[in-house]
C-alpha positions as a Markdown table, in Angstrom:
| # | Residue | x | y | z |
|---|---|---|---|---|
| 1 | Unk | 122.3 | 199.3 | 95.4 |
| 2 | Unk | 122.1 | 200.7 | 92.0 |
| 3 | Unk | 123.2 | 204.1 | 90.9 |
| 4 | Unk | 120.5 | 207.1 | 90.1 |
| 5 | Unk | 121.4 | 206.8 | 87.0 |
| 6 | Unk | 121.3 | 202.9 | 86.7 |
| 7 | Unk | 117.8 | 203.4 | 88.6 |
| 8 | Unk | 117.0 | 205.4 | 85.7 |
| 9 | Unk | 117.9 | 203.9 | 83.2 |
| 10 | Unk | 116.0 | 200.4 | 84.8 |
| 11 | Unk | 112.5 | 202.6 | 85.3 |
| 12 | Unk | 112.7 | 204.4 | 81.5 |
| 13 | Unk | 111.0 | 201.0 | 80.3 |
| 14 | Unk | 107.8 | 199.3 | 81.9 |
| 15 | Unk | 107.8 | 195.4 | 80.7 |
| 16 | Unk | 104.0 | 195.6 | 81.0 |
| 17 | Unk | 103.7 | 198.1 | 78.0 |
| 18 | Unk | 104.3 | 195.3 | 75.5 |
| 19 | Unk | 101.9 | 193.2 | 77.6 |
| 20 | Unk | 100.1 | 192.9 | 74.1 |
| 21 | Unk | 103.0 | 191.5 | 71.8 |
| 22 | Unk | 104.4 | 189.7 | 74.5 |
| 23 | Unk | 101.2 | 187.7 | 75.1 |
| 24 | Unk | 100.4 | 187.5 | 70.9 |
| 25 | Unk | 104.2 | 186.2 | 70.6 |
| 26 | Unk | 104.9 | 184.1 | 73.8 |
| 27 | Unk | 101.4 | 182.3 | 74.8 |
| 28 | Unk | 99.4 | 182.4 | 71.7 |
| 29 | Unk | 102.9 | 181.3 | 69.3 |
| 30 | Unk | 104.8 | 183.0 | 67.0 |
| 31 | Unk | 103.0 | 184.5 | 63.6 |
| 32 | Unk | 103.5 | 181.4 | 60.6 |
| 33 | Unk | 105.0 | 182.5 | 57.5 |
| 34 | Unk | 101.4 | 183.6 | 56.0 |
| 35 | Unk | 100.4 | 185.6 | 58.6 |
| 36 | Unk | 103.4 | 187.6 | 59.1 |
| 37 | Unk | 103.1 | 188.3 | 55.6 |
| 38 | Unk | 99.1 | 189.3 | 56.0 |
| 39 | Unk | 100.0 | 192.4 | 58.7 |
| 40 | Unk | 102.1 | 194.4 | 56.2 |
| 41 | Unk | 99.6 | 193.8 | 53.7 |
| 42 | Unk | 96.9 | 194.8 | 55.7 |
| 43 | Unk | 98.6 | 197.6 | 56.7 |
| 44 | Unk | 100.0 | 198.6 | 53.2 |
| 45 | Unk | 95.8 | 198.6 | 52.2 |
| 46 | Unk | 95.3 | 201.0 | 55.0 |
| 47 | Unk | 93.3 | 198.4 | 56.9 |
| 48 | Unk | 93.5 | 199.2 | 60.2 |
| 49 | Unk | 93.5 | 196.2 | 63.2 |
| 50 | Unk | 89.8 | 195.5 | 64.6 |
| 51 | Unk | 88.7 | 197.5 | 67.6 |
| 52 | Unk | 85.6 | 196.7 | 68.4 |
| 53 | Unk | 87.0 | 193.6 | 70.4 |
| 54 | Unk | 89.3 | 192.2 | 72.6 |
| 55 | Unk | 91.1 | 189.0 | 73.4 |
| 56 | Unk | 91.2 | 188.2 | 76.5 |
| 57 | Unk | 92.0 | 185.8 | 79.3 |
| 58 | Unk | 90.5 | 184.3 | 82.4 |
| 59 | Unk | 89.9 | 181.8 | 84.8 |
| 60 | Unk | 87.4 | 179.7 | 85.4 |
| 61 | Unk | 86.3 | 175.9 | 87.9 |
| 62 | Unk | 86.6 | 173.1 | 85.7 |
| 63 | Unk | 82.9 | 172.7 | 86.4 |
| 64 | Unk | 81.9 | 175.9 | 85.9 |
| 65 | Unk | 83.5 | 175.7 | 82.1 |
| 66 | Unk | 82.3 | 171.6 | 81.8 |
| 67 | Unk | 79.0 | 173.4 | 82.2 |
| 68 | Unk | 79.5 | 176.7 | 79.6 |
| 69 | Unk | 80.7 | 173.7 | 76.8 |
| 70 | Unk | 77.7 | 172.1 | 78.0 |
| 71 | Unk | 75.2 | 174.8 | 77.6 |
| 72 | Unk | 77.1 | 176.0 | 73.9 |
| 73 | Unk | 76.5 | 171.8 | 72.9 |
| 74 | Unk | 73.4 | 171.9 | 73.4 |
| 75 | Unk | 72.5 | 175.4 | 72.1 |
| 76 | Unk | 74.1 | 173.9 | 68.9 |
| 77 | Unk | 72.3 | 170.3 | 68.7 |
| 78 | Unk | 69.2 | 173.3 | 69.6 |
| 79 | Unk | 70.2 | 175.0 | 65.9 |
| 80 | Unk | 72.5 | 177.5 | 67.3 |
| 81 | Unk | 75.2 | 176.3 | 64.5 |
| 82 | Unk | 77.5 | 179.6 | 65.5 |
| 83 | Unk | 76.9 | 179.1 | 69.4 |
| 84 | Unk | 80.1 | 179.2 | 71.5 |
| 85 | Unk | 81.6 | 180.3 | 74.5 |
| 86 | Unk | 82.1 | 183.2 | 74.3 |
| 87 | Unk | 78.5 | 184.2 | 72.5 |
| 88 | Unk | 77.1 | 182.1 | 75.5 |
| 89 | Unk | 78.8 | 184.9 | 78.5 |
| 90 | Unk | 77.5 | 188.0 | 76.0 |
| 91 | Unk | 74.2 | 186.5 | 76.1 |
| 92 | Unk | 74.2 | 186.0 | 79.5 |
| 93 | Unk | 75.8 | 189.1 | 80.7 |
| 94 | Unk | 73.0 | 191.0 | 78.3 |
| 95 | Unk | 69.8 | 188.9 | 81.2 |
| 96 | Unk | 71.7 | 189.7 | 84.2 |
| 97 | Unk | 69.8 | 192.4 | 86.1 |
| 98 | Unk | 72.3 | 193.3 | 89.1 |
| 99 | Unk | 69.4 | 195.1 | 90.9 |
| 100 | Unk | 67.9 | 191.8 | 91.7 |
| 101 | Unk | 70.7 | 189.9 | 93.2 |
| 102 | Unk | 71.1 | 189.5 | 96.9 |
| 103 | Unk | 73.4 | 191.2 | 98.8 |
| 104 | Unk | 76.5 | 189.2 | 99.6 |
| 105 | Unk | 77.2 | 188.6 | 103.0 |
| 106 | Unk | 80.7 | 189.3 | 103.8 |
């Protein structure tokens, strides 16, 4: 059993505060030579990093996404030349009207 100390010293730093850099580093791959070089830049021209999104993650039923790429192909051969997923889920989460779906039975 550890020490208080120890257990302090163990608790002084959450792994899940970097949650951010580890997932930009780890799963998305390291920065290439040019864009490391474009964040200092950025940075040095008082640019600040975008807020008004977010990258995120999530699952989804192969069918369920063979159906989204579906939908975004054919909203492209329909003219939609900028269509894709993720414009698809904003477009539908902007229709949904939660008042009238049923009541889930649990």
């Amino acid at each position: 059993m550890p020490t208080p100390a120890k257990e302090d010293k163990l608790m002084a730093h959450d792994p899940l505060s970097d949650a951010d850099a580890i997932l930009s580093e780890e799963y998305y791959g390291r920065r290439g030579r040019g864009e490391a070089e474009l964040a200092p830049r950025r940075a040095a021209r008082g640019q600040p990093r975008p807020t008004h999104y977010k990258i995120i993650c999530i699952s989804m039923y192969t069918r369920d996404l063979e159906e989204l790429e579906a939908k975004v192909a054919e909203l492209k051969r329909r003219g939609w030349t900028k269509a894709n997923k993720s414009h698809l889920i904003r477009l539908a989460l902007s229709q949904i009207d939660l008042d009238k779906l049923a009541t889930p039975r649990q």
